[in-house]
DRENLUM-791667 format. One record per residue (C-alpha): residue number from 1; residue in three letters; x, y, z. Coordinates in steps of 0.02 Angstrom, whole numbers, always signed. Each point is the difference from the previous one (the first is absolute). Layout:
N
pt seq=NUM type=ALA c1=X c2=Y c3=Z
...
END
This chain:
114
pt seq=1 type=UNK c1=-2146 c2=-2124 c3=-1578
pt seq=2 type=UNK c1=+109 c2=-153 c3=-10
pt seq=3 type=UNK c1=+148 c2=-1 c3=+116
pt seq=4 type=UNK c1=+165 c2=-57 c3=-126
pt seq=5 type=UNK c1=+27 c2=-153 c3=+83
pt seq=6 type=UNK c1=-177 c2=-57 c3=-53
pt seq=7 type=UNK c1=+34 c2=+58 c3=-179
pt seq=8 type=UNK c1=+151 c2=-81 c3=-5
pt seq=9 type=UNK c1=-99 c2=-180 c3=+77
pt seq=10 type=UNK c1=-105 c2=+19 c3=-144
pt seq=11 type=UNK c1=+128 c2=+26 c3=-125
pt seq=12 type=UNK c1=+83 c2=-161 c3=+60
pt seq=13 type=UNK c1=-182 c2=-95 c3=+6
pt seq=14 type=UNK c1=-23 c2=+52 c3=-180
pt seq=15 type=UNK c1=+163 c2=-18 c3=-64
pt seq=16 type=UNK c1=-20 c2=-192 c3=+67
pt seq=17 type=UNK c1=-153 c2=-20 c3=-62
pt seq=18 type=UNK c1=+30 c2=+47 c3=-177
pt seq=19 type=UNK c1=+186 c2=-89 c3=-5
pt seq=20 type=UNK c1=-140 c2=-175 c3=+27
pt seq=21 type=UNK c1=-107 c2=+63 c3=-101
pt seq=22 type=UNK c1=+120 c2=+18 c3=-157
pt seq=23 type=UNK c1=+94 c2=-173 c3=+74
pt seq=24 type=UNK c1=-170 c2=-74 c3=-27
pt seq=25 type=UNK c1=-26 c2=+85 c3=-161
pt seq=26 type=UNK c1=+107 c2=-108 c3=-74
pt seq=27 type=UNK c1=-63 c2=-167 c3=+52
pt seq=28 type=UNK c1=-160 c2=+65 c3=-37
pt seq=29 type=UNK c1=+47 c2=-53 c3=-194
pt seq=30 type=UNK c1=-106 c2=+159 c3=-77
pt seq=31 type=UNK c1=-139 c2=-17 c3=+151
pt seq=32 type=UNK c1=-43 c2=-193 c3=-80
pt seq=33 type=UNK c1=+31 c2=-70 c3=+194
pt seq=34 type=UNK c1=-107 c2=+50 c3=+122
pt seq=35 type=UNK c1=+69 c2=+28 c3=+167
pt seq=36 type=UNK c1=+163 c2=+85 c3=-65
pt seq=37 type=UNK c1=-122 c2=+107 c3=-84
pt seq=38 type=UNK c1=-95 c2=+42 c3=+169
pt seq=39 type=UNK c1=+168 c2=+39 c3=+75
pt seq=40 type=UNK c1=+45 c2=+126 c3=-112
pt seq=41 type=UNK c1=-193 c2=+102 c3=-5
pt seq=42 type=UNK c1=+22 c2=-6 c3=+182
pt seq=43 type=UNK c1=+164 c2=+38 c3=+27
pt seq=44 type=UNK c1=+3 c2=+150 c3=-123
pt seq=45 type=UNK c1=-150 c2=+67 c3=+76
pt seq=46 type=UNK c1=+81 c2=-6 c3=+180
pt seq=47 type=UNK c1=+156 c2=+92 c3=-82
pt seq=48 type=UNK c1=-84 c2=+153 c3=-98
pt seq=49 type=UNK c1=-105 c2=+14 c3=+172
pt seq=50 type=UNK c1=+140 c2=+4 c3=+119
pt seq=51 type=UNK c1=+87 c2=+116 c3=-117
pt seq=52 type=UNK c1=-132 c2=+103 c3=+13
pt seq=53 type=UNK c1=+20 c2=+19 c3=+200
pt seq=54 type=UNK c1=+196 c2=+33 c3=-21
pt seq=55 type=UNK c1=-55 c2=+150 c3=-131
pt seq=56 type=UNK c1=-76 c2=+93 c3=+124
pt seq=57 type=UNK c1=+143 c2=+57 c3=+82
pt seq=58 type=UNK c1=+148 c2=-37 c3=-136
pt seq=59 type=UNK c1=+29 c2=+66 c3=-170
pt seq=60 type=UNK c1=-37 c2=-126 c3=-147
pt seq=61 type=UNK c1=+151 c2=+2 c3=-70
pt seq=62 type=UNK c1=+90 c2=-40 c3=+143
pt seq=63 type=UNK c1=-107 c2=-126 c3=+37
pt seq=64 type=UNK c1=+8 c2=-73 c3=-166
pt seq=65 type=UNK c1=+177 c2=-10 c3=-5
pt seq=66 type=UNK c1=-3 c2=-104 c3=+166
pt seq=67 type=UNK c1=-149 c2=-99 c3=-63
pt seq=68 type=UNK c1=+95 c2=-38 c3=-173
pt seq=69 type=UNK c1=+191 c2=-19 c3=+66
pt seq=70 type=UNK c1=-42 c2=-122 c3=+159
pt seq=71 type=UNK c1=-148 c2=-70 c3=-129
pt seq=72 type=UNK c1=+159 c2=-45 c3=-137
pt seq=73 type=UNK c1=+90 c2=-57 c3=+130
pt seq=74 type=UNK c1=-123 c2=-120 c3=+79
pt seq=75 type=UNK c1=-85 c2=-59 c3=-165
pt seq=76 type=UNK c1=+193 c2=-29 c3=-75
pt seq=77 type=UNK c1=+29 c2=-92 c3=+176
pt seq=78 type=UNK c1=-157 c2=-101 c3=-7
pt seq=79 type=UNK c1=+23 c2=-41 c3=-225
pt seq=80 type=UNK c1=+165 c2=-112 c3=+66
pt seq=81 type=UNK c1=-57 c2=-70 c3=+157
pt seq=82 type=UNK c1=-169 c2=-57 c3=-57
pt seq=83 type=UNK c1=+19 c2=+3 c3=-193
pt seq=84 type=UNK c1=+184 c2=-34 c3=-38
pt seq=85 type=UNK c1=+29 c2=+149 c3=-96
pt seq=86 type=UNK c1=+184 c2=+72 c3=+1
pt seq=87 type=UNK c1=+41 c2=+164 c3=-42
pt seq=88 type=UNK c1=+138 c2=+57 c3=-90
pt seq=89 type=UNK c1=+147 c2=+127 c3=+64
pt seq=90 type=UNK c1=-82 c2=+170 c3=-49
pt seq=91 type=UNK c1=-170 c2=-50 c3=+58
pt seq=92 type=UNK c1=+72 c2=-29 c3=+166
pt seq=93 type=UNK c1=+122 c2=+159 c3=-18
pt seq=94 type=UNK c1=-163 c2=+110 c3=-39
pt seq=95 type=UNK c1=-100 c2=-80 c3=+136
pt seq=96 type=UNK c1=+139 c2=+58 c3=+105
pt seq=97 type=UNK c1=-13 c2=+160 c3=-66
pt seq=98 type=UNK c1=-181 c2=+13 c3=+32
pt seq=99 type=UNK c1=+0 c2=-42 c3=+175
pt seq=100 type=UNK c1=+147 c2=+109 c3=+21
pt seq=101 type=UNK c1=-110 c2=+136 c3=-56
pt seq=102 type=UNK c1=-139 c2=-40 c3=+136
pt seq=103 type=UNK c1=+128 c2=+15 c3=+127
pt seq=104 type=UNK c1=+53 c2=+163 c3=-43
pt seq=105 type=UNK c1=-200 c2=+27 c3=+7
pt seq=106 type=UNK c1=-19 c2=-57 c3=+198
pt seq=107 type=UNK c1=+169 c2=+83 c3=+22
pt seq=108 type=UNK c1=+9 c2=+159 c3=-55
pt seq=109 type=UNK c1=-158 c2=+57 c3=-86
pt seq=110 type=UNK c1=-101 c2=+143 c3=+141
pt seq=111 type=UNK c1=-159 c2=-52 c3=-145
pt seq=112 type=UNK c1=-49 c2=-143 c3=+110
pt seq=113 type=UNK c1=-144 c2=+71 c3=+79
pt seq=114 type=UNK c1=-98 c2=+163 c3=-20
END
């Protein structure tokens, strides 16, 4: 068995690794350049495999919601730092929202581990 901490290490590996892999998704220009394109094969292989390690001791749709909510985040975070991209008022109010959900996830949800 996994101890949590370890599924939670993975979680974060593979939530990093697929936030660059999507970042490079996009400068991949439809997989037409290679090394953006070996970035994101890579780096979405390294995510679905750490997830993998952080399902054996949590539920998927907890994990999910962490891996989606801190994914939005990041990839949102990443789209104006490295892209320019701005987001509106209600994309930043439901992004909000999201992440507000994950808290109440870690917080209060006793469906963390099994």
């Amino acid at each position: 068995m996994v101890p949590r901490t370890a599924s939670l290490l993975a979680l974060a590996v593979a939530i990093g690794a697929e936030t660059s892999a999507t970042t490079a998704l996009k400068a991949s220009q439809g997989f037409t350049r290679l090394w953006p394109s070996v970035i994101v094969v890579i780096g979405y292989a390294i995510a679905f495999y750490s997830m993998t390690i952080a399902l054996r001791t949590m539920p998927v749709g907890v994990v999910y919601a962490i891996w989606s909510g801190v994914g939005i985040t990041l990839i949102s975070l990443l789209g104006w730092l490295v892209y320019r991209e701005r987001l509106d008022a209600p994309a930043v109010l439901g992004i909000v929202l999201i992440c507000s959900g994950v808290l109440v996830i870690q917080i209060f949800s006793k469906s963390q581990a099994h």
